[in-house]
OpenMM code with the backbone's topology and positions (N, CA, C; nanometers):
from openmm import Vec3, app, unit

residues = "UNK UNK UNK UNK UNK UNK UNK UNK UNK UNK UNK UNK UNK UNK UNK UNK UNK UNK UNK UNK UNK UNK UNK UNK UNK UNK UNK UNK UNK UNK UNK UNK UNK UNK UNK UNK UNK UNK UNK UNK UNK UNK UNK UNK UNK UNK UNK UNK UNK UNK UNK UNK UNK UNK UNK UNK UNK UNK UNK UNK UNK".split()
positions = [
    Vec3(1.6302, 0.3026, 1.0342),
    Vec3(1.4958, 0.2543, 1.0069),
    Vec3(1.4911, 0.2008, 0.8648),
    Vec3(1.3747, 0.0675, 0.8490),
    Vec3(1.3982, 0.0555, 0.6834),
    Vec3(1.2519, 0.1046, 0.6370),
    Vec3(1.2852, 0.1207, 0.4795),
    Vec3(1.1587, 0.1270, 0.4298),
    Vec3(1.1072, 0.0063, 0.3836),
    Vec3(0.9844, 0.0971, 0.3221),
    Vec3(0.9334, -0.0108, 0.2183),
    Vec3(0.8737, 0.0479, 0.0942),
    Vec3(0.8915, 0.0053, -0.0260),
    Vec3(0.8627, 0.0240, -0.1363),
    Vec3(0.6940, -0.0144, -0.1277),
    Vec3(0.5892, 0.0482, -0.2062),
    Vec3(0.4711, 0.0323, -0.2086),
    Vec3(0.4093, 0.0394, -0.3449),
    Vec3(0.3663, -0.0580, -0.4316),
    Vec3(0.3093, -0.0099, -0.5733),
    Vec3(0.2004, -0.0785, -0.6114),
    Vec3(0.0947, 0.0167, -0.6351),
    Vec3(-0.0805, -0.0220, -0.6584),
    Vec3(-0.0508, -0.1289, -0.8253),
    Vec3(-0.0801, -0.2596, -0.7839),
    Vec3(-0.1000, -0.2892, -0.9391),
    Vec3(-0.2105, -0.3517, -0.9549),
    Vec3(-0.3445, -0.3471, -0.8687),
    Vec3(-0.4706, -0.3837, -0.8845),
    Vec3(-0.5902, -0.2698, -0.8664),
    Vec3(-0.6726, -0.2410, -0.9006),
    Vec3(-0.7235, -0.1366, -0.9413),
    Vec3(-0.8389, -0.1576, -0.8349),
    Vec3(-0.9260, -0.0032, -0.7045),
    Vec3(-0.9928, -0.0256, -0.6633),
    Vec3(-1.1528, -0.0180, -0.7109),
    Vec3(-1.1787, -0.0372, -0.7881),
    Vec3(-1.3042, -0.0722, -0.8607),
    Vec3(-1.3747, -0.1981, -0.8049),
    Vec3(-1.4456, -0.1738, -0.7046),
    Vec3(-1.5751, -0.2492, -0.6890),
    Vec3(-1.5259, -0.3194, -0.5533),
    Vec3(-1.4338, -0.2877, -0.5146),
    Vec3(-1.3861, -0.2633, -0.3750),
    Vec3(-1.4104, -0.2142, -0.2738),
    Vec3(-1.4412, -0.2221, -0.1175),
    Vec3(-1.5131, -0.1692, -0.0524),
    Vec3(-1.4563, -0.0206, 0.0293),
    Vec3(-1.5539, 0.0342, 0.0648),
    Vec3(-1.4968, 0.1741, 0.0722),
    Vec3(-1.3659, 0.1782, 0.1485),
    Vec3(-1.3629, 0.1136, 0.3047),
    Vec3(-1.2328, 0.0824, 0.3161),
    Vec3(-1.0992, 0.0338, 0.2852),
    Vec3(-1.1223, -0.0365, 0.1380),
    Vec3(-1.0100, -0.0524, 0.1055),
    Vec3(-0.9419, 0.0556, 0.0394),
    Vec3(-1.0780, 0.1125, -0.0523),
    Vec3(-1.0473, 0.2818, -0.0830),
    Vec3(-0.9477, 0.3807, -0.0420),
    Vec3(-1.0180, 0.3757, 0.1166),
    Vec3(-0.9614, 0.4763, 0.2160),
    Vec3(-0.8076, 0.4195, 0.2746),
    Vec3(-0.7807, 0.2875, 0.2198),
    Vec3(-0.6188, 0.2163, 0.2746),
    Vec3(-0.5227, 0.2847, 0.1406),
    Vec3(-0.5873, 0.2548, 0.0673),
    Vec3(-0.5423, 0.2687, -0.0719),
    Vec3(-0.4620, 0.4711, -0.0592),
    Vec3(-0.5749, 0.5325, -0.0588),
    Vec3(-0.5414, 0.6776, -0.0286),
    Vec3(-0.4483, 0.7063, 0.0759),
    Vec3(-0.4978, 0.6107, 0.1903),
    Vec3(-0.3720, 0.6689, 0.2962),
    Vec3(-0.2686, 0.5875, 0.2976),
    Vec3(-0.2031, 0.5350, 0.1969),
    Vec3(-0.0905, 0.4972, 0.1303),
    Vec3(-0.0330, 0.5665, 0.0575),
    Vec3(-0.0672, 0.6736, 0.0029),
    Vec3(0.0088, 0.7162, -0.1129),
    Vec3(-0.0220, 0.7177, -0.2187),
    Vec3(-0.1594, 0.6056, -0.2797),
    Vec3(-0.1499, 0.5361, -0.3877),
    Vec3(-0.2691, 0.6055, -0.4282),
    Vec3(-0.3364, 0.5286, -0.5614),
    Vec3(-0.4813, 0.5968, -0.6088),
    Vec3(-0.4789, 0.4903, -0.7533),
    Vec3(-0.3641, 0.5843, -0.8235),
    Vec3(-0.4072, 0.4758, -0.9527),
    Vec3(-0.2773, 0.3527, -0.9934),
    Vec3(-0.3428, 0.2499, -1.0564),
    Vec3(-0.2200, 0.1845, -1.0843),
    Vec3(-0.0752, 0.1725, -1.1046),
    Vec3(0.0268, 0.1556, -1.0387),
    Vec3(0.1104, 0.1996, -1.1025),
    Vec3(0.1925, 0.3045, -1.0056),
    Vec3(0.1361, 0.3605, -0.9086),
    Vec3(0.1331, 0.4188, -0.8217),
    Vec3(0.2669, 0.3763, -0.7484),
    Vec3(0.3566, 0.4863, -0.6841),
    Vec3(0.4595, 0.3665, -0.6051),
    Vec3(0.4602, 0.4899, -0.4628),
    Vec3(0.5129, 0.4456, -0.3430),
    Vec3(0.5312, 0.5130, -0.2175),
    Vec3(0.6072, 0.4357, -0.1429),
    Vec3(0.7190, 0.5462, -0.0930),
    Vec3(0.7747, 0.4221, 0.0486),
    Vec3(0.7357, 0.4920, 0.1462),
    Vec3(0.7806, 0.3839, 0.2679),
    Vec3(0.7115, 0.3887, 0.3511),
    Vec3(0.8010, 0.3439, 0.4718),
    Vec3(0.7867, 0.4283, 0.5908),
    Vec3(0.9004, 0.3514, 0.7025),
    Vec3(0.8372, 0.2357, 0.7731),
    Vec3(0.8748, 0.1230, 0.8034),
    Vec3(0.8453, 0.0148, 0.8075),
    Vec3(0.7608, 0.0752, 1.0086),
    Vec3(0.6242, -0.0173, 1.0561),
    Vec3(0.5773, 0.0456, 1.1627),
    Vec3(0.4381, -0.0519, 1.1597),
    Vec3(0.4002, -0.1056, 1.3034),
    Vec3(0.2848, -0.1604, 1.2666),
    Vec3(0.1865, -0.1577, 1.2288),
    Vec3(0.1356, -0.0202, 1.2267),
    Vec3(0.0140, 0.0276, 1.1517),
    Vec3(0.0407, 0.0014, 1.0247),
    Vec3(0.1547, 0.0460, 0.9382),
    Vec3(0.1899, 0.0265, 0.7938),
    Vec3(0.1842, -0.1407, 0.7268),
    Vec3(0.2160, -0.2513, 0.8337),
    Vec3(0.1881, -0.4090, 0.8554),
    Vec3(0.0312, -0.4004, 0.8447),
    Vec3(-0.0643, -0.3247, 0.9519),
    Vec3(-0.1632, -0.3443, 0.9215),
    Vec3(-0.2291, -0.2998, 0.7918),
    Vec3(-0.2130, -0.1700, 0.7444),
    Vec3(-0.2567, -0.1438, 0.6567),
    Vec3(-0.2270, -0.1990, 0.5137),
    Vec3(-0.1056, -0.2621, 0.5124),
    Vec3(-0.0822, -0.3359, 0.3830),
    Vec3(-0.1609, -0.4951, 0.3933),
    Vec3(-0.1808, -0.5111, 0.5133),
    Vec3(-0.2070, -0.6889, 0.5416),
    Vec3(-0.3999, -0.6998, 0.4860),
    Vec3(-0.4695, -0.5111, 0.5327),
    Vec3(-0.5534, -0.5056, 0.4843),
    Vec3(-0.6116, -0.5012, 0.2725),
    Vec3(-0.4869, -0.4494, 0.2462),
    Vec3(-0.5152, -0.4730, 0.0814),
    Vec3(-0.4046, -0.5447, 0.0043),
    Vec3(-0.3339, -0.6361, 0.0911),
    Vec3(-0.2289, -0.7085, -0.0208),
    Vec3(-0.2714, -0.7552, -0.1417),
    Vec3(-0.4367, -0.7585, -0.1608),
    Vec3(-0.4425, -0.8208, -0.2648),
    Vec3(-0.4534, -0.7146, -0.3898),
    Vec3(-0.4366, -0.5764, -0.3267),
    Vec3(-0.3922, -0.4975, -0.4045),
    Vec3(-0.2864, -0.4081, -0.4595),
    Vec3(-0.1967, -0.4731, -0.3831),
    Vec3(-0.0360, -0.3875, -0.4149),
    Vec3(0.0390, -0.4684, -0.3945),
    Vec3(0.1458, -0.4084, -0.4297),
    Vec3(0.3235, -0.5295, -0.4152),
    Vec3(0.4076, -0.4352, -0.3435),
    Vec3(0.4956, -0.5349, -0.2647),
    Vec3(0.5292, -0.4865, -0.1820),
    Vec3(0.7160, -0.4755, -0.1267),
    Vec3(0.7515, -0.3817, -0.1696),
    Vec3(0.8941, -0.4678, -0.1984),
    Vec3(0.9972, -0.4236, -0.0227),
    Vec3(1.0664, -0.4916, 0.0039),
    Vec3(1.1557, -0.4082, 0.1213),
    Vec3(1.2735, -0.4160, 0.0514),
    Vec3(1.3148, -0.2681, 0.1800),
    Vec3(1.4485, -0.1840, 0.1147),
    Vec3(1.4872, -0.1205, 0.2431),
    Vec3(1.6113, -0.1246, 0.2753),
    Vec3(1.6933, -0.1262, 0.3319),
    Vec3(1.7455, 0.0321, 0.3389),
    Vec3(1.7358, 0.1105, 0.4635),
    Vec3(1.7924, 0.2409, 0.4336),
    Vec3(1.8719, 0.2789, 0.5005),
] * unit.nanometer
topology = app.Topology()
chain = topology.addChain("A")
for resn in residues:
    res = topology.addResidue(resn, chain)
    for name in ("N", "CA", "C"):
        topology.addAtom(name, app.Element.getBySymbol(name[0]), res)
């Protein structure tokens, strides 16, 4: 299976509560933040919902 690298570098301030709640069930919270993650379509969805708040790297395991 591969992962994926996950790291918050936009801050959820003034963001709507759901992106909040993507944000948390990622791993993440404050900037800077990193989590992997096994690659799965929910995890597609949930990143496709806040890309404009994290980076996203793949990695190979």
């Amino acid at each position: 299976m591969s992962t994926v690298k996950v790291t918050q570098v936009r801050s959820t301030i003034g963001q709507s509560k759901a992106h909040h709640g993507t944000i948390r069930a990622l791993g993440l919270g404050k900037i800077g933040r990193t989590a992997e993650h096994t690659e799965c379509p929910e995890l597609a969805g949930q990143l496709r919902h806040v890309a404009h708040l994290v980076r996203v790297e793949g990695k190979d395991a």
